[in-house]
matplotlib code that plots the C-alpha trace (Angstrom):
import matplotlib.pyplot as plt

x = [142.3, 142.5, 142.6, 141.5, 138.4, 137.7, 135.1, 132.3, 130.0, 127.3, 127.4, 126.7, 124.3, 122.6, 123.1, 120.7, 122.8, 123.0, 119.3, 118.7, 121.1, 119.4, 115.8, 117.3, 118.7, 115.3, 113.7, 115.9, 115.9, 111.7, 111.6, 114.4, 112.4, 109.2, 110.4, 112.8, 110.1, 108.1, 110.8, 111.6, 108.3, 108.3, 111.2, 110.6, 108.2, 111.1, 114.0, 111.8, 111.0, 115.1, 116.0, 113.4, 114.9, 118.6, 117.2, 115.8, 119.2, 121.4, 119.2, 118.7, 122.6, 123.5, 120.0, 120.5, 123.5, 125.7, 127.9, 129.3, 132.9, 133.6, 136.6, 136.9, 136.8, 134.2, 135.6, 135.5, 135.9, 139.5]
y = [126.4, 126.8, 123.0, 125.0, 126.6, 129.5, 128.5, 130.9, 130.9, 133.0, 129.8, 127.1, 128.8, 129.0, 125.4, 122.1, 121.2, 124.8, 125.0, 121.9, 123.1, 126.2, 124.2, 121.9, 124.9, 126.4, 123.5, 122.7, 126.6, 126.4, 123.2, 124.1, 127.6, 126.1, 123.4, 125.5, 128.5, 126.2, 125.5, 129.4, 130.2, 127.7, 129.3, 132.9, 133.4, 132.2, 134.0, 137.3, 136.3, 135.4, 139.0, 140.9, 139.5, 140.0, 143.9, 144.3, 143.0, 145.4, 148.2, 147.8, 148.1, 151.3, 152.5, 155.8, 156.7, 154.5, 152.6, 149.5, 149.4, 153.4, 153.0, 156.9, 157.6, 160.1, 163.1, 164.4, 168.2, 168.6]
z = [111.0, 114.6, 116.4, 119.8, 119.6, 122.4, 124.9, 125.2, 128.4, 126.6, 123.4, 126.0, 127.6, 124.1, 123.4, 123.9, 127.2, 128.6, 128.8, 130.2, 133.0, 133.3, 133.4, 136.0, 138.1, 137.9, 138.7, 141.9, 143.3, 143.0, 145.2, 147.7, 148.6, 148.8, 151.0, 153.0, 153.2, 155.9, 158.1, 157.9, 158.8, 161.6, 163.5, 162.9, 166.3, 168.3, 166.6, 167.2, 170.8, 171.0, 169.1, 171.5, 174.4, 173.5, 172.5, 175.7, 177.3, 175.4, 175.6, 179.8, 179.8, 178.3, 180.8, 181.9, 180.0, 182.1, 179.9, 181.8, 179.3, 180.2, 182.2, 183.3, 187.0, 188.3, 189.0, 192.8, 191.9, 192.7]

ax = plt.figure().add_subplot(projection="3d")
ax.plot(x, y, z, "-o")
ax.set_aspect("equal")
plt.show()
């Protein structure tokens, strides 16, 4: 007889107290996205008018193929 049975994670899952854990989890990821989906929604017009703005930033930097972090010197034809 072997006095230390192997734990199984598949067996407690199966068992009375694995699936009220799994209910529970269930229950608690339904009402944390519901609850957090309105505060998502909320901010999302100002992230995209922040991420538009920060676009427009990077994009008026590399403008006309000028990159400000190129450290070569122009050349003078010599």
């Amino acid at each position: 007889m072997d006095p230390s049975p192997k734990f199984s994670i598949s067996r407690w899952l199966r068992s009375k107290t694995g699936l009220a854990f799994i209910a529970f989890l269930a229950i608690a990821a339904f009402f944390l996205i519901t609850e957090h989906k309105a505060h998502l929604f909320g901010v999302l017009p100002y992230a995209l008018l922040l991420l538009s703005l920060l676009l427009f930033l990077f994009m008026r930097r590399w403008q006309d193929g000028r990159n400000p972090h190129d450290s070569r010197q122009p050349e003078d034809g010599k």
